[in-house]
BANUMAR-448077 format. One line per field, with one value per residue (C-alpha): x, y, z. Coordinates in nm, 4 decimals, decimal comma. Layout:
! residues N
x: (X/...) .
y: (Y/...) .
z: (Z/...) .
This chain:
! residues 540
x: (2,8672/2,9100/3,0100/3,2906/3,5770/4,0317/3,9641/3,8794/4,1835/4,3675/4,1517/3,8850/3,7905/3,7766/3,5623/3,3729/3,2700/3,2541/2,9760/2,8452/2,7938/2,6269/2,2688/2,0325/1,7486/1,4523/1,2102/0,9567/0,8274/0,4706/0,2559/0,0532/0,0419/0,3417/0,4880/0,8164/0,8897/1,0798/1,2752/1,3640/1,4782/1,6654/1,8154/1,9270/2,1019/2,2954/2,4115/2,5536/2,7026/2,5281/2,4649/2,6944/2,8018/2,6089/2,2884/2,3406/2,3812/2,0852/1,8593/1,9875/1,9019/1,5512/1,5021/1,4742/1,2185/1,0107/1,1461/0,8738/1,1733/1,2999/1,6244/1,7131/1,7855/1,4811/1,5786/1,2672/1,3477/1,6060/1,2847/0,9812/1,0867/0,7612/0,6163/0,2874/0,4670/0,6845/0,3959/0,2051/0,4376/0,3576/0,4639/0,2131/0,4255/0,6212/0,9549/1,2477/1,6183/1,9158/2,2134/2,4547/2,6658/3,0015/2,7147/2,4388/2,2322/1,9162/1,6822/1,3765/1,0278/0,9228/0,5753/0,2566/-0,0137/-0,3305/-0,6168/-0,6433/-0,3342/-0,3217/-0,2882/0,0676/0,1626/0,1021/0,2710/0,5547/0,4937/0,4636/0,9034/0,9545/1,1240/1,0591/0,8284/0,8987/0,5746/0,6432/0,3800/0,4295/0,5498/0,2242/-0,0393/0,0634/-0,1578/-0,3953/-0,5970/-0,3505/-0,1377/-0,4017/-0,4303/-0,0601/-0,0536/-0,3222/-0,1641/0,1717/0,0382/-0,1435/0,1290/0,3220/0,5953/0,7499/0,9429/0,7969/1,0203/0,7760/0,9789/0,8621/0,9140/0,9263/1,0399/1,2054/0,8617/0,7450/1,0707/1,2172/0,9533/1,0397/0,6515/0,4710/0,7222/0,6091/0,2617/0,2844/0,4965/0,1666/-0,0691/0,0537/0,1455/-0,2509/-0,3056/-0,0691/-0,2376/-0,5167/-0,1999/0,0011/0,3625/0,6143/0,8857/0,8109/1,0934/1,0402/1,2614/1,2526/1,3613/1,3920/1,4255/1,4543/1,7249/1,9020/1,8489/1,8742/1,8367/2,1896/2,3703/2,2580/2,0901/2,2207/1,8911/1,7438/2,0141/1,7312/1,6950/1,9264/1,8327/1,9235/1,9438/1,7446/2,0152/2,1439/1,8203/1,8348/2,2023/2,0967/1,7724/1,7537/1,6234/1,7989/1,5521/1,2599/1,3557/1,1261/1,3921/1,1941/0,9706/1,1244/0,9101/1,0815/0,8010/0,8682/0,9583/1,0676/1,2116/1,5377/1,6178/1,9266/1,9896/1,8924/2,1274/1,9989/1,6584/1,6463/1,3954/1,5033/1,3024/1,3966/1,4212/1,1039/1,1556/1,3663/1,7140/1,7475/2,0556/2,1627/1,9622/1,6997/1,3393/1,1156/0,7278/0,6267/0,2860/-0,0218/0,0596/0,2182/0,5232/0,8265/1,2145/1,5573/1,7503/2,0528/2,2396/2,1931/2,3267/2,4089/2,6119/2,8888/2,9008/2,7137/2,6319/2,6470/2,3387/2,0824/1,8371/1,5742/1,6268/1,8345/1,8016/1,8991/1,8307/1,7289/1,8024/1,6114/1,6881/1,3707/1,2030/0,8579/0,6185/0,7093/0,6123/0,6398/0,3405/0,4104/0,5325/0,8701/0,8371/0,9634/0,8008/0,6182/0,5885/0,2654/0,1424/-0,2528/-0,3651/-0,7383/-0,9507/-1,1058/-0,9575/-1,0289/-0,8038/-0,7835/-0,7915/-0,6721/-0,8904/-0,6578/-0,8795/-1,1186/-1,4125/-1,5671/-1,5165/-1,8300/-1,8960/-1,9185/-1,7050/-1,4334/-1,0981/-0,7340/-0,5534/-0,1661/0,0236/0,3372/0,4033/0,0444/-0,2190/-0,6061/-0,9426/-1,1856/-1,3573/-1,4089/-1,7583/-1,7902/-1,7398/-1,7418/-1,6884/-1,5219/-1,2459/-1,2316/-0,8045/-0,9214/-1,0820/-1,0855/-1,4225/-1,5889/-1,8860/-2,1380/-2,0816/-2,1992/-1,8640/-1,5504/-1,4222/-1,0911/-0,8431/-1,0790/-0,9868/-1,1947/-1,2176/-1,2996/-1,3490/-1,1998/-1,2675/-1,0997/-1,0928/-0,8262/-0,6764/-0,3454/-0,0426/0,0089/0,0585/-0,0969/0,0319/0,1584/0,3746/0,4869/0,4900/0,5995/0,3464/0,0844/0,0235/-0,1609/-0,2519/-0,6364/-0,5964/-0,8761/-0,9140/-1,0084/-0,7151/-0,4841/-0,4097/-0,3502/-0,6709/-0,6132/-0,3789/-0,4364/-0,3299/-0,4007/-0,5416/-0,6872/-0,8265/-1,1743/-1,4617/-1,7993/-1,7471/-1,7169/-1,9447/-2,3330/-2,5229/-2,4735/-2,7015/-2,9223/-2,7605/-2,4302/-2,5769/-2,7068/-2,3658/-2,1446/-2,3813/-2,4637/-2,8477/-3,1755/-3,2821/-3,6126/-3,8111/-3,9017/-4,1542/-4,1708/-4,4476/-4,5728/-4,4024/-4,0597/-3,9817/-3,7082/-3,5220/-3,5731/-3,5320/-3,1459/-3,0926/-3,1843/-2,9808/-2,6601/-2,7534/-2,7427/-2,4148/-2,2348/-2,3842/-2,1812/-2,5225/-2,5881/-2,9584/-3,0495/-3,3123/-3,6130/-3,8475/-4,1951/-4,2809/-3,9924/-4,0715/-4,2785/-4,0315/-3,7088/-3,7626/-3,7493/-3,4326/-3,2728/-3,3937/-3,2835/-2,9620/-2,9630/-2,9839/-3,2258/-3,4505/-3,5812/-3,9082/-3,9911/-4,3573/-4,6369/-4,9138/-4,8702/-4,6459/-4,8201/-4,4803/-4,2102/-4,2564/-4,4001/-4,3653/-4,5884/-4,4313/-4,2160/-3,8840/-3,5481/-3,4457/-3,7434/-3,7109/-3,3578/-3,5366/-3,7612/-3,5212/-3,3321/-3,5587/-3,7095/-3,3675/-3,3202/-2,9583/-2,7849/-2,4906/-2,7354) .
y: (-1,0173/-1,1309/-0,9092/-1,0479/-0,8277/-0,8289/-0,5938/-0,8628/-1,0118/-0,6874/-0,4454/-0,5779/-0,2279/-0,0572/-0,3199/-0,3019/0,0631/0,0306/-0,2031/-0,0363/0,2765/0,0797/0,1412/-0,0713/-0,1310/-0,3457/-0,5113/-0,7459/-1,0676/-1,0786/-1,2606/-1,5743/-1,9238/-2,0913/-1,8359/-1,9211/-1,6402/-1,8341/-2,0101/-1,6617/-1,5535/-1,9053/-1,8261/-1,4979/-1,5993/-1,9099/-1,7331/-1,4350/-1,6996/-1,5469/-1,9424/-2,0682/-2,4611/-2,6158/-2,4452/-2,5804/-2,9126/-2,9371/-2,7846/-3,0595/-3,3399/-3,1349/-3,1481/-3,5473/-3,5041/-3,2014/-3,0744/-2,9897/-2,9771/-3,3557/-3,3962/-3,0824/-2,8292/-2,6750/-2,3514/-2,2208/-2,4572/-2,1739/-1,9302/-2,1737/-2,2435/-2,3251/-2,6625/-2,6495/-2,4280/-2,7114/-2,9603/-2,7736/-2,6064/-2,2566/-1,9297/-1,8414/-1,5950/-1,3541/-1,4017/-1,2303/-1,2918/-1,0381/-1,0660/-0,8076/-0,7172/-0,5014/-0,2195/-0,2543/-0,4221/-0,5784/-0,7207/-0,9329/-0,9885/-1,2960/-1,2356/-1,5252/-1,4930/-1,6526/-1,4118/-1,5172/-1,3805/-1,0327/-0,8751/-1,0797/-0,9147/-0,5806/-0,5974/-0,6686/-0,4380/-0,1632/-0,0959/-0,2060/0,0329/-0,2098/-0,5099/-0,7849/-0,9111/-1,2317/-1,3551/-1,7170/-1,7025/-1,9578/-1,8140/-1,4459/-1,1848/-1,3449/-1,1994/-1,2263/-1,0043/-0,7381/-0,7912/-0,7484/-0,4627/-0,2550/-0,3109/-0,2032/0,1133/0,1463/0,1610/0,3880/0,2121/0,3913/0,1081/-0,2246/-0,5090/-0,7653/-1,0684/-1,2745/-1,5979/-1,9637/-1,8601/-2,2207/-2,3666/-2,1581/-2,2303/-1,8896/-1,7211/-1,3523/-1,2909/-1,4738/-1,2444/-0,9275/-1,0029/-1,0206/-0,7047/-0,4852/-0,7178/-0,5535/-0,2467/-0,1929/-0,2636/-0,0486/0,2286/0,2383/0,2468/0,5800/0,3732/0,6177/0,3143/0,0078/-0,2446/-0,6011/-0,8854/-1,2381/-1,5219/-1,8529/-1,8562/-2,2246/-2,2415/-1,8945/-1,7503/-1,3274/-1,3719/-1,3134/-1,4476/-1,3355/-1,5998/-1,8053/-1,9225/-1,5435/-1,3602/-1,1923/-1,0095/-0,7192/-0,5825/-0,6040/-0,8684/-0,8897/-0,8732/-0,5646/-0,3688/-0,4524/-0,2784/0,0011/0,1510/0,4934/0,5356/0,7851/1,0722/0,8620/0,9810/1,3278/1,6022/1,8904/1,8719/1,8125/1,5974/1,4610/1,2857/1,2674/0,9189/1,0067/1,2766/1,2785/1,4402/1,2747/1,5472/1,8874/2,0629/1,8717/1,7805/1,6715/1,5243/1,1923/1,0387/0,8948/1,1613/1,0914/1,3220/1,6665/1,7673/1,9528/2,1616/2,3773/2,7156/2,5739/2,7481/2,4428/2,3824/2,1509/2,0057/2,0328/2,2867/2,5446/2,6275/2,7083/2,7344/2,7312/2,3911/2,4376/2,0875/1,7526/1,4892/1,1044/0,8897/0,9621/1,3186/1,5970/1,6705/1,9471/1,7745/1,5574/1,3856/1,1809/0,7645/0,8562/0,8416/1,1468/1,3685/1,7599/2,0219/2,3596/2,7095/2,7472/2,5187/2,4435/2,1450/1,8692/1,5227/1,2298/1,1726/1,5352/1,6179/1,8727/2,0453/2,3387/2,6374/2,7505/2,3137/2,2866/1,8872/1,7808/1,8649/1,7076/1,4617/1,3504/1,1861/1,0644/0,7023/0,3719/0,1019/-0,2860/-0,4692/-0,7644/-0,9521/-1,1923/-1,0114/-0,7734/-0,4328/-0,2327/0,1357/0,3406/0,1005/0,2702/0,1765/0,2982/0,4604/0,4566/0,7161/0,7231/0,7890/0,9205/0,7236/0,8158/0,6381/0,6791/0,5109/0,4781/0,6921/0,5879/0,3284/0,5083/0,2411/-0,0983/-0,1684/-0,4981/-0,5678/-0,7669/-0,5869/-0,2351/-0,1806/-0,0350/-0,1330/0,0379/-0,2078/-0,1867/-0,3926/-0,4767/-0,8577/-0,9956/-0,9034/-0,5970/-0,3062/0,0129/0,4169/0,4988/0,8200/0,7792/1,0320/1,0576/1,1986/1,4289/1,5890/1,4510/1,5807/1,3901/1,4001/1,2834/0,8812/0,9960/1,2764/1,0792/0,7085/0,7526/1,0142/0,8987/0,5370/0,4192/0,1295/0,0104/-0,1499/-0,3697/-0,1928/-0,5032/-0,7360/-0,4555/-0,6901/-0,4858/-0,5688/-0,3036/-0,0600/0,2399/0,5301/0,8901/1,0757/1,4630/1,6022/1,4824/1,7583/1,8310/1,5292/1,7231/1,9732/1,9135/1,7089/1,3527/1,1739/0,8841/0,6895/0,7522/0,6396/0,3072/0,2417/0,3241/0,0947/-0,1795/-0,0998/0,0687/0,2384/0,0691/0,0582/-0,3182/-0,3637/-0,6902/-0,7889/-1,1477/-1,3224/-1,1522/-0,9122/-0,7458/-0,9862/-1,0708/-0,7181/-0,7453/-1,0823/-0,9182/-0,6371/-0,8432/-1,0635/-0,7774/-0,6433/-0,9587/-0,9418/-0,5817/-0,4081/-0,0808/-0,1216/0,0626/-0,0768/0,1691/0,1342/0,1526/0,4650/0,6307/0,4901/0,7583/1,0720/0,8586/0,6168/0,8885/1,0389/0,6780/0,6459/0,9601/0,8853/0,5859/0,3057/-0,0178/0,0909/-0,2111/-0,1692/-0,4036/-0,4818/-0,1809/-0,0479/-0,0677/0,1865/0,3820/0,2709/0,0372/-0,3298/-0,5073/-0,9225/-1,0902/-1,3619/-1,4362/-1,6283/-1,4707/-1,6222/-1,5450/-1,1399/-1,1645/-1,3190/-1,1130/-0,7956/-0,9553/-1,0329/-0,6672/-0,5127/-0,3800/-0,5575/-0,4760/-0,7270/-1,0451) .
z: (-5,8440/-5,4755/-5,1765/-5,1349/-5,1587/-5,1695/-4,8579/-4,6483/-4,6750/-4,6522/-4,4519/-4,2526/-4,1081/-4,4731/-4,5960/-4,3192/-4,3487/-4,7650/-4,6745/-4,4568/-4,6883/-4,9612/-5,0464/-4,9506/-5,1607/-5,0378/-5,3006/-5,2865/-5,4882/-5,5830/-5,8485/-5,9000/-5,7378/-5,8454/-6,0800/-5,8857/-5,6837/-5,3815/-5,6647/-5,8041/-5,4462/-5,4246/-5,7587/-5,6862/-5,3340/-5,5426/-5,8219/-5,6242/-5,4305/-5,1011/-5,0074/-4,7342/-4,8304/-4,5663/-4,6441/-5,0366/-4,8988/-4,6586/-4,9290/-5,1848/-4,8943/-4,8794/-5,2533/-5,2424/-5,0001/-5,0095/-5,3813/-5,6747/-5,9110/-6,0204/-6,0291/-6,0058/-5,6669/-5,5582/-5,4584/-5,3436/-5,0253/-4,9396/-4,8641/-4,8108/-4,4775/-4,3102/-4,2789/-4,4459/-4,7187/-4,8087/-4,8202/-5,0503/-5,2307/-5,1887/-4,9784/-4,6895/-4,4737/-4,5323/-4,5622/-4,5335/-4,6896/-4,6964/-4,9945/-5,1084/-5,4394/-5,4739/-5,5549/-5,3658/-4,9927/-5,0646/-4,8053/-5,0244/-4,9337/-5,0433/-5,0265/-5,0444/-5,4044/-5,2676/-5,2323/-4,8421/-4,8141/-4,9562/-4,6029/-4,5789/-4,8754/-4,8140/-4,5310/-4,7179/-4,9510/-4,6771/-4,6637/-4,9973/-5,2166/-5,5571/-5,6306/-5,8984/-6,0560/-6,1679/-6,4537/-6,5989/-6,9494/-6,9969/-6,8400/-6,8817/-6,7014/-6,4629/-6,1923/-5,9452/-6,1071/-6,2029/-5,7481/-5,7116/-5,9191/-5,7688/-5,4279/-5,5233/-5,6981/-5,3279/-5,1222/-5,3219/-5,4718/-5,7571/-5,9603/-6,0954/-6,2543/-6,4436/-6,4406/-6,7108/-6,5315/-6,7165/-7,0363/-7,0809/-7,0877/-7,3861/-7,6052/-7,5051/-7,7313/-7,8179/-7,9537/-7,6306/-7,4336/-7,6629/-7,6115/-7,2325/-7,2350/-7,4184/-7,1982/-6,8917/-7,0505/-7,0711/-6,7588/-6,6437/-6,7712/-6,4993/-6,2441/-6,1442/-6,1230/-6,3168/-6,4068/-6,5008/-6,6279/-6,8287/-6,8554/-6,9613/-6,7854/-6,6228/-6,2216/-6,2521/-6,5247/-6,4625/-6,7416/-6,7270/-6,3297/-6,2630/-6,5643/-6,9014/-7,0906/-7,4425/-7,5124/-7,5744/-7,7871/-7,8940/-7,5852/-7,5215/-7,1979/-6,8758/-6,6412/-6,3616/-6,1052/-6,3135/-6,2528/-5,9232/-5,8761/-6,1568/-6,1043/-5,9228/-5,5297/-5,4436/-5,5598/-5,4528/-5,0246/-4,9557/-4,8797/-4,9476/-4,6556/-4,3054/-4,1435/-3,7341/-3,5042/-3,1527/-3,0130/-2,6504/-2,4771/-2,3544/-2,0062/-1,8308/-1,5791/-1,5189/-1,8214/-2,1339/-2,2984/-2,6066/-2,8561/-3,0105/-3,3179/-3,6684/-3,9482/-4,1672/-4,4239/-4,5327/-4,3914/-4,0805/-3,9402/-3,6695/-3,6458/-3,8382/-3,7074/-3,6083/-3,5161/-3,3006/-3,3788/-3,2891/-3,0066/-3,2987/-3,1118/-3,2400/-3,1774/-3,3289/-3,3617/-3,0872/-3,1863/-3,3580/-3,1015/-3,1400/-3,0124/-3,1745/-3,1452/-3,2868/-3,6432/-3,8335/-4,0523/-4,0268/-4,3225/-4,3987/-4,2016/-3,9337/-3,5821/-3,3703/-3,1165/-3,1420/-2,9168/-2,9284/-2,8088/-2,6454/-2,3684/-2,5334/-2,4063/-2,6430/-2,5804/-2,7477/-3,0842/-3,1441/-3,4680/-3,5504/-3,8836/-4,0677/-4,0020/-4,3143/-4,3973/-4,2792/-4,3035/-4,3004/-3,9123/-3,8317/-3,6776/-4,0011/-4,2918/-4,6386/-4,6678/-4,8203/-4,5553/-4,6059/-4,3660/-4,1803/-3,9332/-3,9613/-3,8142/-4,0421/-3,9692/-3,8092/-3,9112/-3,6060/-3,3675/-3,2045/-3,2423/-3,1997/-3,4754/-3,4897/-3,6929/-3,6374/-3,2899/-3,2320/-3,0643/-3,1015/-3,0479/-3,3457/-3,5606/-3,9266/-3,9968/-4,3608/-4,6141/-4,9183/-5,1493/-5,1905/-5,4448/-5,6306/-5,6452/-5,9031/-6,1254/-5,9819/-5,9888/-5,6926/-5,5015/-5,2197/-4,8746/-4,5260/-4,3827/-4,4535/-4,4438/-4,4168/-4,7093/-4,8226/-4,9208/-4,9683/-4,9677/-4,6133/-4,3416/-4,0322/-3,7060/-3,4768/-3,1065/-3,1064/-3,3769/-3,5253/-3,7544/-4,0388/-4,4607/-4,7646/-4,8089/-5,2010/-5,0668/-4,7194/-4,6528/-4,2974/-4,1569/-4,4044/-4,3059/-4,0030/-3,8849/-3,6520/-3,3683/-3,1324/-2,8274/-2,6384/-2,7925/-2,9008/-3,2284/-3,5464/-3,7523/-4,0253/-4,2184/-4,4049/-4,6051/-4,5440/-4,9018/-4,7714/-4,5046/-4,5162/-4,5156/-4,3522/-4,1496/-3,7634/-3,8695/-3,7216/-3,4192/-3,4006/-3,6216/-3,5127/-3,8372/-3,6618/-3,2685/-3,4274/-3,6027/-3,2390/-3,0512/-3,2961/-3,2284/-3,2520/-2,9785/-2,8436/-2,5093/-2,4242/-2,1612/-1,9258/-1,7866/-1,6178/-1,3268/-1,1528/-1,4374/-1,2484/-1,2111/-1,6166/-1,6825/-1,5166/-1,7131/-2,0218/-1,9302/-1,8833/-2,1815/-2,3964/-2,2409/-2,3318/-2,6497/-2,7036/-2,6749/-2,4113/-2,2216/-1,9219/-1,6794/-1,5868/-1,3092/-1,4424/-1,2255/-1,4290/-1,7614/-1,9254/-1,8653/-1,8852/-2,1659/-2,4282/-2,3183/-2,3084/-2,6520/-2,8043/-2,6504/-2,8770/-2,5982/-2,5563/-2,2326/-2,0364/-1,8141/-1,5906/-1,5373/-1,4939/-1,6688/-2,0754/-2,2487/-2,5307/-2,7326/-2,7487/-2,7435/-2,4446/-2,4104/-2,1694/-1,9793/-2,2673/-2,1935/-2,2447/-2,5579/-2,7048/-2,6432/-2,7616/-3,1094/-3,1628/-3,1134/-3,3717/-3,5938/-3,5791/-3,6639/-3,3230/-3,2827/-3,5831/-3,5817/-3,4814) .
């Protein structure tokens, strides 16, 4: 079952490149608290002998100390690498581990099952090509797993394993197995995944993980390290569609530009008529260049460089496609966003939006409802806290090329991004085009929502109010709030403007303003109270 192979002996180099030509299949581990994924991972890496002799020996020094297992190895040392995971016993991060067979590459998530951690894993979920629920053999479904589910089924993965996990510990019962097995299979049915495997086992023993178990003859299937090596990818990669973003533009001297990106979907070759996108340009592919010569044709994951007939203004976020392929183009979308930050997220506030190589400010105009991981139900919000997830409409400022998430992982996902810390606070998946969104005048729903406000006039009046009206001003700045100050001669022509524009107008002193709200010698805190209190600052 290892990688290990008579060519290394006998041919480096041919083993080299037989390796290198193997599939690689990346999966992920998800499921409840202590359903033993990291000891699955630490059982798979043993068995297929992918553990080097000093690793097994630290991890049995570990065990004495750190181990949840008795006597025995604890193998989920091998992945549970962080501190605070070893105390506790549980996976926070995400963690990665890479093992091969004579068949196949795999590269593992190990991914954390506390809610508080649901962004972590789908983040690892995001590459994955496969996720293993694990479900204890006890417990069978819980919640967690209905959450793991749902978020698989999300981010498009097209192959489930459920991994059965602690069989040992229910006396290797075929009928608790059975009844787990049409558990899920119900829930399954509010999910679109199109193969779903079972298997019963026992991470901690090995039984059916690599090596087929004694203790359930009864069981005839596959092990899990078989449907690992077995089940199909291959037709799961988009070739129908070509689909080549722009990641820089090439131009060593004056006799060659090219346009160098990854592949993200279709084949191309020589003479092939392209569009470049948005601009709606086209040419003829001249030559497929790489490093190690040209091609004669390209697909779908690798990294190359296109040359075209024609010179047409290309630049890097723009998007090469096949003319007649025509992807979703727009600056409003229907998606489902995973919220990853601990400050809520604010209708109306503008962020950046990364697709792919494209960059655009925007901001996400509607929550149109919230979905439950847990129980799928959906509910009517006004923000989105950490770990949420919900159906959303994002605008942005500039139109963008990209395709429905279910037909195109790569140009369907995007992620948010602060503008002020430039962290990543959210991720997302493109559904449609969304409509009626651009269409009409600004509305002064959508003005309160940018600025986090009501519009108001507040007049000052008593002792020095200029220089209160600047305090307040700067006070509300800070605050993330947009006032203007307005000299009282001003106040009746201007204020209404600064209103409708959806701004806080401060007068200092004058006569009293037939609207608005006027404080006499009232202290700073106290205006900043009583704008609050009145609903005027929305996020206080």
């Amino acid at each position: 079952m290892t990688h290990q192979s008579d060519l290394i002996a006998s041919d480096i180099d041919a083993y080299l490149l037989a390796h290198q030509n193997k599939e690689l299949l990346r999966f992920l581990t998800c499921g409840s608290v202590d359903d033993g994924k990291s000891t699955l991972i630490g059982r798979l890496l043993h068995d297929s002998k992918m553990i080097y002799e000093d690793q097994l020996a630290a991890i049995e020094q570990d065990s004495q100390k750190s181990g949840t297992t008795g006597e025995k190895i604890d193998l989920a040392l091998l992945v549970d690498g962080l501190q605070a995971e070893r105390e506790q016993g549980i996976t926070i991060d995400v963690a990665y581990r890479y093992f091969s067979t004579s068949k196949r590459k795999f590269i593992i998530a190990d991914t954390p099952g506390h809610e508080q951690y649901t962004r972590n894993m789908a983040t690892g979920a995001s590459t994955c090509d496969l996720a293993i629920i694990l479900i204890d053999a006890r417990y069978g479904v819980m919640t967690q797993t209905r959450r793991h589910s749902f978020i698989a089924h999300l981010l498009g993965l097209k192959h489930l394993i459920v991994a059965v996990n602690k069989m040992d510990l229910v006396d290797y019962s075929e009928d608790r197995y059975n009844e787990i097995q049409q558990d899920y299979l119900t829930l399954a049915e509010q999910l679109s995944v199109p193969d779903i495997r079972f298997v019963p086992m026992s991470a901690l023993e090995g039984d059916n993980v690599v090596n087929r178990s004694t203790a359930m003859s009864w069981y005839q299937g596959e092990t899990l390290m078989e449907l690992l090596e077995s089940i199909e990818i291959a037709r799961d990669v988009e070739l129908s569609q070509f689909r080549f973003p722009v990641q820089y533009v090439n131009r060593p001297n004056l006799d060659f530009r090219g346009y160098a990106g990854t592949i993200a979907a279709g084949i191309v070759k020589p003479g092939d008529t392209l569009t470049a996108l948005p601009s709606g340009h086209s040419s003829t592919v001249a030559s497929i260049v790489t490093f190690d010569g040209d091609m004669e044709q390209a697909h779908v994951g690798q990294a190359v460089t296109l040359t075209l007939a024609d010179e047409i203004d290309i630049s890097r976020g723009d998007v090469l496609v096949r003319s007649g392929e025509q992807p979703l183009i727009g600056q409003a979308f229907k998606t489902k966003l995973i919220w990853m930050h601990e400050a809520p997220l604010v209708v109306g506030r503008q962020y950046f939006f990364k697709l792919g190589n494209q960059l655009s400010s925007g901001s996400v105009s509607r929550i149109n409802c919230q979905i439950d991981v847990n129980t799928f139900a959906t509910s009517q919000v006004d923000q989105l806290a950490l770990n949420a997830i919900a159906d959303v409409t994002i605008q942005l400022n500039k139109p963008v090329v990209a395709d429905a998430y279910g037909a195109n992982r790569h140009t369907g996902a995007f992620i948010v991004i602060d503008r002020l810390t430039n962290g990543t606070v959210g991720a997302g998946m493109i559904e449609a085009l969304a409509s009626g969104v651009e269409a009409g005048r600004v509305s002064d729903r959508e003005r309160e929502l940018r600025h986090q406000q009501r519009s108001v006039t507040v007049q000052l009046a008593g002792e020095q109010p200029a220089e209160q009206a600047v305090a307040l001003e700067q006070r509300l700045f800070s605050l993330g709030h947009t006032a203007v100050v307005v000299s009282a001669e001003d106040a009746l022509t201007v204020c209404p403007y600064v209103e409708a524009a959806g701004l806080i107008a401060i007068v200092a002193g004058g006569a009293a303003l037939p609207f608005g709200q006027r404080y006499e010698d009232a202290p700073l805190k106290d205006v900043l109270s009583a704008l609050a209190q009145t609903g005027i600052l929305l996020n206080h």
